[in-house]
py3Dmol code that shows the C-alpha trace and the ligand (Angstrom):
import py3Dmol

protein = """\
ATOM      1  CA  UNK A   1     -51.670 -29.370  86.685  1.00  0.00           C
ATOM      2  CA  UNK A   2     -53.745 -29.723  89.815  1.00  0.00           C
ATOM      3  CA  UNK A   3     -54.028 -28.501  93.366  1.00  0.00           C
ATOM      4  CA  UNK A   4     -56.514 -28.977  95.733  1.00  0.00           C
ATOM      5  CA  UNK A   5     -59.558 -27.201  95.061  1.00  0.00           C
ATOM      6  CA  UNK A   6     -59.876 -28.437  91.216  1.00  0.00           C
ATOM      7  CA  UNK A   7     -58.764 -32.089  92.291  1.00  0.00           C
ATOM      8  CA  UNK A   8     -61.718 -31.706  94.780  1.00  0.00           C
ATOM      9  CA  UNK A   9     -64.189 -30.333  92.667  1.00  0.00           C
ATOM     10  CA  UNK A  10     -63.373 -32.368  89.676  1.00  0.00           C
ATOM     11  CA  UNK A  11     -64.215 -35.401  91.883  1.00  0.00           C
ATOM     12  CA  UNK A  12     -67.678 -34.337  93.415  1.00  0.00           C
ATOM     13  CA  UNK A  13     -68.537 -33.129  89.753  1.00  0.00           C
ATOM     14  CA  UNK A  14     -67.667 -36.721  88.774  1.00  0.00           C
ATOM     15  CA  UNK A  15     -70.031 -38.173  91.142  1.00  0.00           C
ATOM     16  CA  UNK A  16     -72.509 -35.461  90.968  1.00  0.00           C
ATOM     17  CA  UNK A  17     -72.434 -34.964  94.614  1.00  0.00           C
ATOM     18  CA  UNK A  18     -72.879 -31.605  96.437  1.00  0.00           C
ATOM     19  CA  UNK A  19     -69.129 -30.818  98.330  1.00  0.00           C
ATOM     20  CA  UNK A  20     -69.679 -33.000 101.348  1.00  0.00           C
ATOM     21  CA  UNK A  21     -68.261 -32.536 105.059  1.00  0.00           C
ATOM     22  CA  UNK A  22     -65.221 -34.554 104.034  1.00  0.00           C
ATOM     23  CA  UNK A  23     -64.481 -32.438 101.063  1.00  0.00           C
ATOM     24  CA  UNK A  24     -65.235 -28.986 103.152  1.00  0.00           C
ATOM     25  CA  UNK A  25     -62.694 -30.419 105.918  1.00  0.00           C
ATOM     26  CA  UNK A  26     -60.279 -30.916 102.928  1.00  0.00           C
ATOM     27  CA  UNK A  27     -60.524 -27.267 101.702  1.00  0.00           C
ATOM     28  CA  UNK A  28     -60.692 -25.396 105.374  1.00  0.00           C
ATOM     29  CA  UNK A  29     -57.338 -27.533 105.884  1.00  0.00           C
ATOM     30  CA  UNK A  30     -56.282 -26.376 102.548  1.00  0.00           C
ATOM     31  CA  UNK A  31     -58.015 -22.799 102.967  1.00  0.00           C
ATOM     32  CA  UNK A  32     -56.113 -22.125 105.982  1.00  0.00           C
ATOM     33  CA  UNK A  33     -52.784 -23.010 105.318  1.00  0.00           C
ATOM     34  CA  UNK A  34     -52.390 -20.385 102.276  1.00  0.00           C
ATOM     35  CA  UNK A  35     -50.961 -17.456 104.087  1.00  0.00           C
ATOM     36  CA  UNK A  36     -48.448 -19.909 105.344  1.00  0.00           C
ATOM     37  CA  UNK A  37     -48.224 -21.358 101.548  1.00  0.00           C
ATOM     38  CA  UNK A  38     -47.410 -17.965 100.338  1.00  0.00           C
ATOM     39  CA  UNK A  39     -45.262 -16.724 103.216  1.00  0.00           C
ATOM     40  CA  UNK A  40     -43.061 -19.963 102.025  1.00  0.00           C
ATOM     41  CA  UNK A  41     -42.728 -19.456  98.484  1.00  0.00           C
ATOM     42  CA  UNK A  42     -42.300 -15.447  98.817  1.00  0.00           C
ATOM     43  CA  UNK A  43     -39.314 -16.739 101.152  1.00  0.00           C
ATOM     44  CA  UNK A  44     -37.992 -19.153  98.257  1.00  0.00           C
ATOM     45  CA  UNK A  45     -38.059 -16.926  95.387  1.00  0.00           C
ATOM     46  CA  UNK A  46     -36.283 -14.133  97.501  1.00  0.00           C
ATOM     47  CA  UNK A  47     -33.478 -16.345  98.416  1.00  0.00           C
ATOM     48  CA  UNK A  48     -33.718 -18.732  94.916  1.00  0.00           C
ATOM     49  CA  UNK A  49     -29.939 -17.304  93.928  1.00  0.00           C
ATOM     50  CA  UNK A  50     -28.596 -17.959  97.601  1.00  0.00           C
ATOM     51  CA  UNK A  51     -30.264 -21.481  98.158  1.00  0.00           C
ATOM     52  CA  UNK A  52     -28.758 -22.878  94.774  1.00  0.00           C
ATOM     53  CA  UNK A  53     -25.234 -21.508  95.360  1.00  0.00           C
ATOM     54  CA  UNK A  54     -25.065 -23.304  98.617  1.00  0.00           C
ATOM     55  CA  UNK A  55     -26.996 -26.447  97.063  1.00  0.00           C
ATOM     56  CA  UNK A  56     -24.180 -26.346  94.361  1.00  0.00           C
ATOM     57  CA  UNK A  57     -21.432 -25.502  96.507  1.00  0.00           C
ATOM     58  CA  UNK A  58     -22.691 -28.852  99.040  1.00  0.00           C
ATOM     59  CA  UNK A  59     -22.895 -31.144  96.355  1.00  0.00           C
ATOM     60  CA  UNK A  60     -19.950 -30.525  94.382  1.00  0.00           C
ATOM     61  CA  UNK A  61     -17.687 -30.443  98.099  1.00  0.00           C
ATOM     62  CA  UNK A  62     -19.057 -34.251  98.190  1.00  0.00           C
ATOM     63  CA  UNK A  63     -18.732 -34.852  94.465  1.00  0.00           C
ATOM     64  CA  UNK A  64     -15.943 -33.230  93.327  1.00  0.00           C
ATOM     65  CA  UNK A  65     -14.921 -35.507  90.680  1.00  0.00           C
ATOM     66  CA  UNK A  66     -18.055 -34.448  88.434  1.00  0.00           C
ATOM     67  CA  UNK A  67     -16.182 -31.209  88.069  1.00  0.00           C
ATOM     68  CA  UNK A  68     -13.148 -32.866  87.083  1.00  0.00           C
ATOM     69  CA  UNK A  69     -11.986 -34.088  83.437  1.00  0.00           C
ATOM     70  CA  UNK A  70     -14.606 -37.092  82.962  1.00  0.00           C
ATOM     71  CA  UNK A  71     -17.091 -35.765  85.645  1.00  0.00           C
ATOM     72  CA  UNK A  72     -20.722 -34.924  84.113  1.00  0.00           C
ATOM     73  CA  UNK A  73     -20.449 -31.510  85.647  1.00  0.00           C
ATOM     74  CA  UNK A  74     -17.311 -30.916  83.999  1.00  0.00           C
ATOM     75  CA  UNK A  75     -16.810 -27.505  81.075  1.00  0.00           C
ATOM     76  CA  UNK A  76     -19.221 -24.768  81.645  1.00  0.00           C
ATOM     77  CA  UNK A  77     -21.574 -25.839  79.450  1.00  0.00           C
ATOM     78  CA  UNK A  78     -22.630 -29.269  81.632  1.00  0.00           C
ATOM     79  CA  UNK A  79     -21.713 -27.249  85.702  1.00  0.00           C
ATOM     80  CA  UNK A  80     -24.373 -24.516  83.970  1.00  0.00           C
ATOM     81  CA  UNK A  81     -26.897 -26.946  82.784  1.00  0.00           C
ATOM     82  CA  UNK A  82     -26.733 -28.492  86.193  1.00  0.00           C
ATOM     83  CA  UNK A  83     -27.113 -25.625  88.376  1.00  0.00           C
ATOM     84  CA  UNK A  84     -30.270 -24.715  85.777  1.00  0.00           C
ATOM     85  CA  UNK A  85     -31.562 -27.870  86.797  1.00  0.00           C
ATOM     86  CA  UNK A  86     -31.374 -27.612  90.077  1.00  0.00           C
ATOM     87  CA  UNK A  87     -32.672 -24.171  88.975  1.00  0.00           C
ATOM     88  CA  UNK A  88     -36.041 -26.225  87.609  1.00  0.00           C
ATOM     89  CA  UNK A  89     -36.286 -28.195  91.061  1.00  0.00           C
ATOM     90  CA  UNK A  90     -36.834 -25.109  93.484  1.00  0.00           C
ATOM     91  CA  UNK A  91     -39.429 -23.507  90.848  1.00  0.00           C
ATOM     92  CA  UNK A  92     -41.503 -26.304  90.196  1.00  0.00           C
ATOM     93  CA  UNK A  93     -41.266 -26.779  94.224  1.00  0.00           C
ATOM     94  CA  UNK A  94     -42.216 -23.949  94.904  1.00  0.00           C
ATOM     95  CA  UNK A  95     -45.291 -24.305  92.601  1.00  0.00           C
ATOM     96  CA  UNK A  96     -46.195 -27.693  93.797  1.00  0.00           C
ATOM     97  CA  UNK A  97     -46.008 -26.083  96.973  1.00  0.00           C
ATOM     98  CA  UNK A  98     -48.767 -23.604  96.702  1.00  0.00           C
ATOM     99  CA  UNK A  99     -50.612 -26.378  94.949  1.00  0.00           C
ATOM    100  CA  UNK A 100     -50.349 -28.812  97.926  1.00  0.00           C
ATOM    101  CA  UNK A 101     -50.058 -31.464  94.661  1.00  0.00           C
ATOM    102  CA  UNK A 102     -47.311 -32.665  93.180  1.00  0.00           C
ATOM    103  CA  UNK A 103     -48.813 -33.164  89.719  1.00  0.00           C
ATOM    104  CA  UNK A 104     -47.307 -30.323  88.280  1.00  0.00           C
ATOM    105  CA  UNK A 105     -43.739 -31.957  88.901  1.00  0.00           C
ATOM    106  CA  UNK A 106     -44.969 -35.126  87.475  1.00  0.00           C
ATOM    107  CA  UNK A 107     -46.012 -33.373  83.989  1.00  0.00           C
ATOM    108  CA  UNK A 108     -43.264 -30.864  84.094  1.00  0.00           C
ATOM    109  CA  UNK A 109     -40.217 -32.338  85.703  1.00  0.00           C
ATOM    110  CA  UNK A 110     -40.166 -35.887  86.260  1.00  0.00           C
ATOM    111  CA  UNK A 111     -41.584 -37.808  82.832  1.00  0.00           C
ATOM    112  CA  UNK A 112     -38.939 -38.799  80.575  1.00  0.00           C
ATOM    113  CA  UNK A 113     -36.030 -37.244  83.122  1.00  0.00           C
ATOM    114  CA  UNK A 114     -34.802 -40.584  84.829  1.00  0.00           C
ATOM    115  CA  UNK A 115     -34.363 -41.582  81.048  1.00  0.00           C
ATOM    116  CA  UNK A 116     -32.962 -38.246  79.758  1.00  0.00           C
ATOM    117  CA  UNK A 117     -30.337 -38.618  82.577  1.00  0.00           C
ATOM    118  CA  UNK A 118     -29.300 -41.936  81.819  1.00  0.00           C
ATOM    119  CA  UNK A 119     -28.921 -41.237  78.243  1.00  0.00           C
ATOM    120  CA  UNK A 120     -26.244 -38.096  79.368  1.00  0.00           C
ATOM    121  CA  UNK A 121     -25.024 -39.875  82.094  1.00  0.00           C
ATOM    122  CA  UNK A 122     -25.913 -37.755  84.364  1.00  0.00           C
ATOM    123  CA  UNK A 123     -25.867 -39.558  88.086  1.00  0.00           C
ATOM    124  CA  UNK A 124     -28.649 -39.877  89.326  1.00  0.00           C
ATOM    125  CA  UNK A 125     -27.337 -40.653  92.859  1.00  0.00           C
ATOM    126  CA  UNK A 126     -25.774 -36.848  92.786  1.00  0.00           C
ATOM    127  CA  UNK A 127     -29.073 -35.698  91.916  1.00  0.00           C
ATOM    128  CA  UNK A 128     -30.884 -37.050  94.502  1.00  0.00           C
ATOM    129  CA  UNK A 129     -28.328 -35.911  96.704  1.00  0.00           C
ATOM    130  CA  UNK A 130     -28.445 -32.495  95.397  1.00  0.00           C
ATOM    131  CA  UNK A 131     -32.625 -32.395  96.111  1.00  0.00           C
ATOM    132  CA  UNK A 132     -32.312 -33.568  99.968  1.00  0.00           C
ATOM    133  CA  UNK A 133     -29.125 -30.818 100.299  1.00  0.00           C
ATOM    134  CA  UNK A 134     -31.692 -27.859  98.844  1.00  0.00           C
ATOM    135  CA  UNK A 135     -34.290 -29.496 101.057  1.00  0.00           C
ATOM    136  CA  UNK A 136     -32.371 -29.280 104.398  1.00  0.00           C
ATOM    137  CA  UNK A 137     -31.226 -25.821 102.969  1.00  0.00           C
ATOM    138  CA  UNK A 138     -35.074 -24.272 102.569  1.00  0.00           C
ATOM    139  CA  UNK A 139     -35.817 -26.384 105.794  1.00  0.00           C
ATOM    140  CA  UNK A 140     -33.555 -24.743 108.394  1.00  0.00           C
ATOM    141  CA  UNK A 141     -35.041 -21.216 107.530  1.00  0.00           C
ATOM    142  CA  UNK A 142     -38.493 -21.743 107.770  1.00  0.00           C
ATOM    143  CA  UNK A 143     -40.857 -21.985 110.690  1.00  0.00           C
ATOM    144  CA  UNK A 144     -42.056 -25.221 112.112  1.00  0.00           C
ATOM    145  CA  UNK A 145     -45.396 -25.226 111.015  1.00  0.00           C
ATOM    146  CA  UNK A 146     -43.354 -24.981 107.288  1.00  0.00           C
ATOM    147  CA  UNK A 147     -41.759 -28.360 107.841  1.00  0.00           C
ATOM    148  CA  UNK A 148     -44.026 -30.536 106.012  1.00  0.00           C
ATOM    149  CA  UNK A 149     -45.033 -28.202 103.099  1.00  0.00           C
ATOM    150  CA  UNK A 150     -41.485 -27.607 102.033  1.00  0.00           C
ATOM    151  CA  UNK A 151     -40.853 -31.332 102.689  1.00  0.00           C
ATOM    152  CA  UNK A 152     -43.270 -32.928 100.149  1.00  0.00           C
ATOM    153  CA  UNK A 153     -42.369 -31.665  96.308  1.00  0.00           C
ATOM    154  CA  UNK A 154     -38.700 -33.017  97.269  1.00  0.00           C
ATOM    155  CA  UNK A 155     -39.304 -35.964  98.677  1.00  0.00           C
ATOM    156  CA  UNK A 156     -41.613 -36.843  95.675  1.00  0.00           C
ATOM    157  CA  UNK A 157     -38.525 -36.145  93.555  1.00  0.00           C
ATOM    158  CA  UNK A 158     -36.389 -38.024  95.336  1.00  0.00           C
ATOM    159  CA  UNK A 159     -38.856 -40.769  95.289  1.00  0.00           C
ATOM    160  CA  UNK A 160     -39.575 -40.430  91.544  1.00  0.00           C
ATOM    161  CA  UNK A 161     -35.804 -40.734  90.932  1.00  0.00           C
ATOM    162  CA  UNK A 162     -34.938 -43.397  93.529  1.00  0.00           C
TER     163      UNK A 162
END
"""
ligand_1 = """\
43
LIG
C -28.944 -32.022 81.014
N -31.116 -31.703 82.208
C -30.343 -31.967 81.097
C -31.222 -32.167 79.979
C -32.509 -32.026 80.448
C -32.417 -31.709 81.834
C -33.784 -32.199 79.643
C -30.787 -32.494 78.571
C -30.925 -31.310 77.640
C -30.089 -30.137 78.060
O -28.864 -30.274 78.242
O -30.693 -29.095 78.275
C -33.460 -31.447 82.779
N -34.999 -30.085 81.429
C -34.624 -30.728 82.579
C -35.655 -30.543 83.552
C -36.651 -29.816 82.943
C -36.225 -29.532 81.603
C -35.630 -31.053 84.952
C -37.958 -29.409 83.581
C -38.263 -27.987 83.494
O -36.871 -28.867 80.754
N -24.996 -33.058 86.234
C -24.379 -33.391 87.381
C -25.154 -32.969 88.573
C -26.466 -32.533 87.962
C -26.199 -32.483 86.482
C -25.341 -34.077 89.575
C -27.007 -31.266 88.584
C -27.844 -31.588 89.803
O -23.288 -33.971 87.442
C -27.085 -31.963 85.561
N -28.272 -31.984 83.424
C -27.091 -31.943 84.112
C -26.047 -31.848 83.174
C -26.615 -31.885 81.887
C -28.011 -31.958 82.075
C -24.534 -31.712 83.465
C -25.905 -31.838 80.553
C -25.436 -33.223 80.176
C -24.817 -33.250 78.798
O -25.263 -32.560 77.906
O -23.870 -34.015 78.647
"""
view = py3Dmol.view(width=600, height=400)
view.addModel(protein, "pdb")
view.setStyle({"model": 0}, {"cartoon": {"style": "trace"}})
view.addModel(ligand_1, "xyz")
view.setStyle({"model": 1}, {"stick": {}})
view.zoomTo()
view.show()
């Protein structure tokens, strides 16, 4: 699990350089944007329950068969593992968002899951689906300036999975 300061450090340490004005930029960049960081995530976890029930609620109005006999959504037992999943997605986002580094999805989400999936059968192409629908969702209440740092854990997911 990284984020910017230990990537940074662990880097000059590696080289056994003093931080230069490069790495300095790097952390003011990083330095200033952590009110806004935190503003974001306070705004996530407050609203966690709401932005999954409308996440769910898109997805499964476009893929309604999943809930049907045959669907991978379908009993309680798979719609509930789902919506824990999509459960995972917003947490770990929201970590990888104060981070500004998506390694902790990498070691905590994403290894082994494309194959875990395809093993279950769960579709992938829903999944994907269901990370740009919570995306858009988190992105139309935040400010502006939030764009980009709510953008980037889920587009890495959807890229991982694509
Ligand atoms: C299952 N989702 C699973 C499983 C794992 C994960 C490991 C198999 C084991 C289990 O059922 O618990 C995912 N586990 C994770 C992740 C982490 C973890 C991400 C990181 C913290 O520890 N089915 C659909 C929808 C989709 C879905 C498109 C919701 C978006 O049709 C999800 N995931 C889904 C379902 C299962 C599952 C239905 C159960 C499949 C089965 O058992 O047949």
């Amino acid at each position: 699990m990284k984020d910017t300061i230990n990537k940074t450090l662990e880097s000059y340490d590696l080289k056994g350089k003093y931080l230069d004005i490069e790495a300095i930029n790097k952390l003011e960049i990083y330095f200033k944007s952590a009110n806004l960081r935190i503003d974001i995530i306070k705004f996530i976890n407050e609203q966690a329950v709401l932005i999954i029930k409308e996440t769910s609620a898109e997805l499964f109005e476009e893929y309604i068969d999943l809930l049907r006999p045959g669907g991978n959504a379908y009993t309680t037992r798979r719609y509930a593992a789902c919506i824990r999943d999509l459960d995972y997605y917003l947490r770990y986002a929201t970590y990888s968002m104060l981070a500004d580094d998506p390694s902790i999805l990498d070691e905590r989400v994403l290894n082994g899951l494309k194959e875990t999936y395809n093993s279950l059968g769960v579709p992938i192409g829903a999944t994907i689906r269901a990370l740009s629908i919570m995306k858009k969702i988190v992105q139309k209440q935040v400010s502006q300036e939030a764009q980009n740092i709510v953008s980037l854990p889920f587009d890495y997911m959807i890229n991982s999975l694509s």
